[in-house]
Residue frames as a rotation matrix with the C-alpha (Angstrom) as fourth column:
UNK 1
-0.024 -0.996 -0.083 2.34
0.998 -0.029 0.057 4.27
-0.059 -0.081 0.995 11.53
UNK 2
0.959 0.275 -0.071 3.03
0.283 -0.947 0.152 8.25
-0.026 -0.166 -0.986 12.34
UNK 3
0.275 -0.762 -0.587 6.58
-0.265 -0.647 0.715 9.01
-0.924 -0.041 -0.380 12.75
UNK 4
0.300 -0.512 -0.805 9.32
-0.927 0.044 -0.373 9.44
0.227 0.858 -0.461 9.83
UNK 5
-0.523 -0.782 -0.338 11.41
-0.733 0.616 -0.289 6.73
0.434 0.097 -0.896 11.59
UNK 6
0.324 0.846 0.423 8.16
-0.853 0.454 -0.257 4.54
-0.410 -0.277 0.869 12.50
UNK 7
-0.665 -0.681 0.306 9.65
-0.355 0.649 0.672 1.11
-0.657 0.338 -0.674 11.68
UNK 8
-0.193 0.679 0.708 5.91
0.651 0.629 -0.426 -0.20
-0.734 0.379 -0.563 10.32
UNK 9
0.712 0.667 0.219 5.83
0.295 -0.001 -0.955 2.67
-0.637 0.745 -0.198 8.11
UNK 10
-0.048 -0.556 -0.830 9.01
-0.820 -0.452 0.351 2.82
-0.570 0.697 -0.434 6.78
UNK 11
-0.786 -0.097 0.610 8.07
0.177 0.910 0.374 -1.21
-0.592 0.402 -0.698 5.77
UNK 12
0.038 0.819 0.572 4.95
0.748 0.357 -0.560 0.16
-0.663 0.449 -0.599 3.98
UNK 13
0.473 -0.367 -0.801 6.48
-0.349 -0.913 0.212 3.90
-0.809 0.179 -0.560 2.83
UNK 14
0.119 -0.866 -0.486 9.65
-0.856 -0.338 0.392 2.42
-0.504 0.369 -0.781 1.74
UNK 15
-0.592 -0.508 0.626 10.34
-0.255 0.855 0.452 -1.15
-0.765 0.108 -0.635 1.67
UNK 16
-0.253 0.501 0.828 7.03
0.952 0.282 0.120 -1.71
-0.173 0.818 -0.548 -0.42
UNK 17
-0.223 0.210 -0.952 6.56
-0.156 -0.972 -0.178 1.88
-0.962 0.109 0.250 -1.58
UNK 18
0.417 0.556 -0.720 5.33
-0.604 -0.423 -0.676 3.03
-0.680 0.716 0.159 -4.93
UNK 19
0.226 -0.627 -0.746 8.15
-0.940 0.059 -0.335 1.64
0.255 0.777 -0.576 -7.00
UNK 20
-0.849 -0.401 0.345 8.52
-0.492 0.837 -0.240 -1.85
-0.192 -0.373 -0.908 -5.02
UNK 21
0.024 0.808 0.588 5.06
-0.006 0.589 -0.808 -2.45
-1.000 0.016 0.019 -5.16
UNK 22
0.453 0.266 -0.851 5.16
-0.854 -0.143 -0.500 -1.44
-0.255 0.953 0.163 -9.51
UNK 23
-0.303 -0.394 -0.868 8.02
-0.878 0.470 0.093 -4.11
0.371 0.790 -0.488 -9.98
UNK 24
-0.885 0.073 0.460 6.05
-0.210 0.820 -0.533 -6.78
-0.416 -0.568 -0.710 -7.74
UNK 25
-0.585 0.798 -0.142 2.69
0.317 0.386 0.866 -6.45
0.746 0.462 -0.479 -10.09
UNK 26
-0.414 0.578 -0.703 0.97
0.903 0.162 -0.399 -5.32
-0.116 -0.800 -0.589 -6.74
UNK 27
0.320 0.628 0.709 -1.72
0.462 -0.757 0.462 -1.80
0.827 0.180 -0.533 -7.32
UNK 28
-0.434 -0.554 0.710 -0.43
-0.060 -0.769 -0.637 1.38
0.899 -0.319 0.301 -6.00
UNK 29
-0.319 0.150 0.936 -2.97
-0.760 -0.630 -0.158 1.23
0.566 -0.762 0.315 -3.63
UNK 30
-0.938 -0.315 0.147 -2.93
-0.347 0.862 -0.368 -1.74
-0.011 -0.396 -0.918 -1.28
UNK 31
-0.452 0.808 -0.378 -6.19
0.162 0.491 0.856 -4.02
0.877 0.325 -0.353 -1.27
UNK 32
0.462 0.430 0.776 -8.80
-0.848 -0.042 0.528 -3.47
0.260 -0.902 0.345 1.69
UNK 33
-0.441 -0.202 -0.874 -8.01
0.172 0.937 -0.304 -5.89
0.881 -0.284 -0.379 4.79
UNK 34
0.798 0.603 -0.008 -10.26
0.044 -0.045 0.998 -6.65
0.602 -0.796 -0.063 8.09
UNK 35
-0.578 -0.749 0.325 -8.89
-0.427 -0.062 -0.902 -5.74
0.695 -0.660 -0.284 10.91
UNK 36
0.534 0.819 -0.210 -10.24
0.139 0.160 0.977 -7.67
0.834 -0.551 -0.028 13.75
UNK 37
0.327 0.279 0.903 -10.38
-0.742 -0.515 0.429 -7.29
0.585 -0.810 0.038 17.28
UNK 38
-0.387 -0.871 -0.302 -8.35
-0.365 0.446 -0.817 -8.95
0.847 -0.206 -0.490 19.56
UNK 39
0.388 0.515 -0.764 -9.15
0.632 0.455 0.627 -10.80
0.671 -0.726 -0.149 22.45
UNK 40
0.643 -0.426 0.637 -8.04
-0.416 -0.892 -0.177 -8.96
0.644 -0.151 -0.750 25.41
UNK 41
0.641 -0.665 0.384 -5.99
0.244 0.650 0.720 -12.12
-0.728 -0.367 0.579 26.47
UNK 42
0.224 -0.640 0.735 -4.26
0.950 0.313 -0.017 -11.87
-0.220 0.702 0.678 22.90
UNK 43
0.731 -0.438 0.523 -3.90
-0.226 -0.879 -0.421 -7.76
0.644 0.189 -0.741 23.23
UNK 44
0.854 -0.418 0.311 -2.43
-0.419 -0.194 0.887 -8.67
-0.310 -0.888 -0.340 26.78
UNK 45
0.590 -0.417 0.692 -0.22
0.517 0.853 0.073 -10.99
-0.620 0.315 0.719 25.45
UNK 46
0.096 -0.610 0.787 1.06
0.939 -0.205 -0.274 -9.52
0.329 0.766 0.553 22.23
UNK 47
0.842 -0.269 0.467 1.56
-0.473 -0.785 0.400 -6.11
0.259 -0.558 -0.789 24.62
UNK 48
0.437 -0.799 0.412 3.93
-0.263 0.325 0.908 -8.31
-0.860 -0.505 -0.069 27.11
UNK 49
0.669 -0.553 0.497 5.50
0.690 0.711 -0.138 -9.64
-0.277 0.435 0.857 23.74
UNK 50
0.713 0.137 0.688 6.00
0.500 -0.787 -0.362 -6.39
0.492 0.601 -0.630 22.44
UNK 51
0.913 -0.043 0.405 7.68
-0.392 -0.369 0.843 -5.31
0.113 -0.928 -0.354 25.55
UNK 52
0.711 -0.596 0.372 9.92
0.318 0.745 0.586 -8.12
-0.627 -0.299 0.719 25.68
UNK 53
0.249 -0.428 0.869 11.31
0.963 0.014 -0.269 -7.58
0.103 0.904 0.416 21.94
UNK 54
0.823 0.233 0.519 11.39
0.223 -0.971 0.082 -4.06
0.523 0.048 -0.851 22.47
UNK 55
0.621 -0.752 0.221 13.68
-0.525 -0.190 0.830 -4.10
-0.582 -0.631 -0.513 25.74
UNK 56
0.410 -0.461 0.787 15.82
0.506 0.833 0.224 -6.84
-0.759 0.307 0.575 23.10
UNK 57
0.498 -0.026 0.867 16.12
0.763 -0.463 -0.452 -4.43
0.413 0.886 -0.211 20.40
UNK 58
0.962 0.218 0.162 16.96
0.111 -0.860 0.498 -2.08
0.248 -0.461 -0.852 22.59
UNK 59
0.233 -0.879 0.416 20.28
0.170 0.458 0.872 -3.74
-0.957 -0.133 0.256 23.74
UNK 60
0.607 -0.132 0.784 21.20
0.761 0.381 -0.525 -2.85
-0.229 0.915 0.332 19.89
UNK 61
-0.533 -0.187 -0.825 23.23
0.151 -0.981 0.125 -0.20
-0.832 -0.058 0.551 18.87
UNK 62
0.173 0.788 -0.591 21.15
0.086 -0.610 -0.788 2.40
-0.981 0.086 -0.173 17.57
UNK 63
-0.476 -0.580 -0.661 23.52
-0.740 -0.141 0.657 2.00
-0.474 0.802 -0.362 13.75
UNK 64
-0.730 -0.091 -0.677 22.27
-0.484 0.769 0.418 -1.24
0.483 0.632 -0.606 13.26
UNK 65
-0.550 0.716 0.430 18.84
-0.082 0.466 -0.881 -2.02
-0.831 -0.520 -0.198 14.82
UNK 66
0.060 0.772 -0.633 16.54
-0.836 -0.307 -0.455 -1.01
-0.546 0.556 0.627 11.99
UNK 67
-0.229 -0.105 -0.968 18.47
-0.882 0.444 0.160 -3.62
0.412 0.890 -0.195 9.70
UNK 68
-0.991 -0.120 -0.055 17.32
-0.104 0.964 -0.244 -6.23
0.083 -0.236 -0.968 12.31
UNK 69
-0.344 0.891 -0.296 14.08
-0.064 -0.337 -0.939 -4.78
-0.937 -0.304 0.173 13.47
UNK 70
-0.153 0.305 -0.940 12.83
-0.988 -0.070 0.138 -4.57
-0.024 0.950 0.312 9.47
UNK 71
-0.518 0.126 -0.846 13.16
-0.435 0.813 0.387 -8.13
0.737 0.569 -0.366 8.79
UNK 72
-0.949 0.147 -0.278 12.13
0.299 0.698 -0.651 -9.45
0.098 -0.701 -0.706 12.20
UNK 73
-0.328 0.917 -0.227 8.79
-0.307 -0.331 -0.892 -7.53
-0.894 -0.223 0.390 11.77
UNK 74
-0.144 0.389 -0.910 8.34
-0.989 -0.076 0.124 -8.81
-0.021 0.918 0.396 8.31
UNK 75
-0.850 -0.359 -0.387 8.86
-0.227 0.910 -0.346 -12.00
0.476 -0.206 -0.855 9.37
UNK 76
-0.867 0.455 -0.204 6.09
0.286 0.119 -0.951 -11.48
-0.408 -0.883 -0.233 12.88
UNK 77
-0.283 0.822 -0.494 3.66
-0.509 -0.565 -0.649 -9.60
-0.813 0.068 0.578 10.77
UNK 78
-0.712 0.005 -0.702 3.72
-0.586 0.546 0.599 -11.98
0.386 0.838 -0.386 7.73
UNK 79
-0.934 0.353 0.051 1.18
0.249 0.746 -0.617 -14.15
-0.256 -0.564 -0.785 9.97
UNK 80
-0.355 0.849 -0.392 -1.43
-0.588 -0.528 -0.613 -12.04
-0.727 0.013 0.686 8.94
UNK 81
-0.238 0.336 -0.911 -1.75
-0.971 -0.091 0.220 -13.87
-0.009 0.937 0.348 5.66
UNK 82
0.338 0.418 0.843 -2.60
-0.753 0.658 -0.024 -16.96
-0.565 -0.627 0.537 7.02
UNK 83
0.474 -0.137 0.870 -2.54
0.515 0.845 -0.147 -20.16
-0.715 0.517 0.471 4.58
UNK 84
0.758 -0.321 -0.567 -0.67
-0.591 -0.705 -0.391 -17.69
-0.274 0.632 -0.725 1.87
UNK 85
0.576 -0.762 0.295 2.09
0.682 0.647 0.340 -19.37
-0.450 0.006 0.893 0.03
UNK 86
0.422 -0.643 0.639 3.20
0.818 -0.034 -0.574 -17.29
0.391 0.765 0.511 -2.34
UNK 87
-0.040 -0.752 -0.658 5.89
0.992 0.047 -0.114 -14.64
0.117 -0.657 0.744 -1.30
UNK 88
-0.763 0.327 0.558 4.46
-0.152 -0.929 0.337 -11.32
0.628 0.172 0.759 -3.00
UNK 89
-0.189 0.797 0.573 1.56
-0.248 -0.604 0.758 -12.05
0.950 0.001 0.312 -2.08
UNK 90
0.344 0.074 -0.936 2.01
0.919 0.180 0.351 -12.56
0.195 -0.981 -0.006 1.80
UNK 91
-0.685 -0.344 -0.642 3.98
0.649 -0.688 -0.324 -9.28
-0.331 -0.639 0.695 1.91
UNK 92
-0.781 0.437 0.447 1.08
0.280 -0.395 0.875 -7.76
0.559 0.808 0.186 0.10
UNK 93
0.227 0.971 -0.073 -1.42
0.220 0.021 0.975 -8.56
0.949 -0.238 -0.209 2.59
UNK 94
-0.130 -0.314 -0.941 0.95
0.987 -0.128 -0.094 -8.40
-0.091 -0.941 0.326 5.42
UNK 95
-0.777 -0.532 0.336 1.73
0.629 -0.662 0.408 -4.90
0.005 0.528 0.849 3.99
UNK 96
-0.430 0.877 0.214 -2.09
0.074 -0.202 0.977 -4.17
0.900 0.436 0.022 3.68
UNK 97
0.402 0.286 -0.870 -2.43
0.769 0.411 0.490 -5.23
0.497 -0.866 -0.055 7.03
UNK 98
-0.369 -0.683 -0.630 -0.09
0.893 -0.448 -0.038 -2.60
-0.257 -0.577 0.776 8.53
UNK 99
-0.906 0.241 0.348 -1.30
0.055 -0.748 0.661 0.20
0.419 0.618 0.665 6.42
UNK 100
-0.013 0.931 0.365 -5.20
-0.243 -0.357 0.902 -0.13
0.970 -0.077 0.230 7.58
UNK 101
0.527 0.499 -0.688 -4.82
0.457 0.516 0.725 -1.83
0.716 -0.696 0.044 10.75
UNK 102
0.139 -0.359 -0.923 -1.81
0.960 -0.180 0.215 -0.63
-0.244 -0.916 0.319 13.03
């Protein structure tokens, strides 16, 4: 994440920022996570998805996208944590996941 208004880092900035992450029990500084390497069927793919949602979001007015766009990416990126149950600790790793990987 690079801009101010970067949606992935205002979910790792803000939503879980210093003070979210203190009253969740989670360490200022997020655990390590692998990033792996896509196939380049499953970049091609999650490109055209990207795309798709994008031109959808778009169709928002600009007042009220973020408050959809926030949850629907916590939601898409929460996959990272695979067999995870509990709820901290999926946005933890999801969270981790954004932070080293995208």
């Amino acid at each position: 994440p690079q801009s101010e208004s970067d949606p992935l880092r205002e979910m790792v900035d803000v939503s879980y920022g210093l003070e979210t992450r203190k009253e969740l029990g989670w360490p200022d500084r997020l655990p390590a996570v692998d990033c792996p390497v896509p196939s380049k069927a499953d970049a091609k793919a999650a490109r055209n998805a990207a795309k798709r949602v994008g031109k959808r979001f778009r169709g928002y007015h600009e007042d009220i996208r973020a408050q959809y766009l926030a949850p629907y990416l916590d939601t898409v990126l929460s996959r990272v944590a695979g067999g995870e149950h509990d709820p901290s600790s999926i946005m933890r790793v999801t969270a981790g996941f954004v932070e080293a990987c995208l």
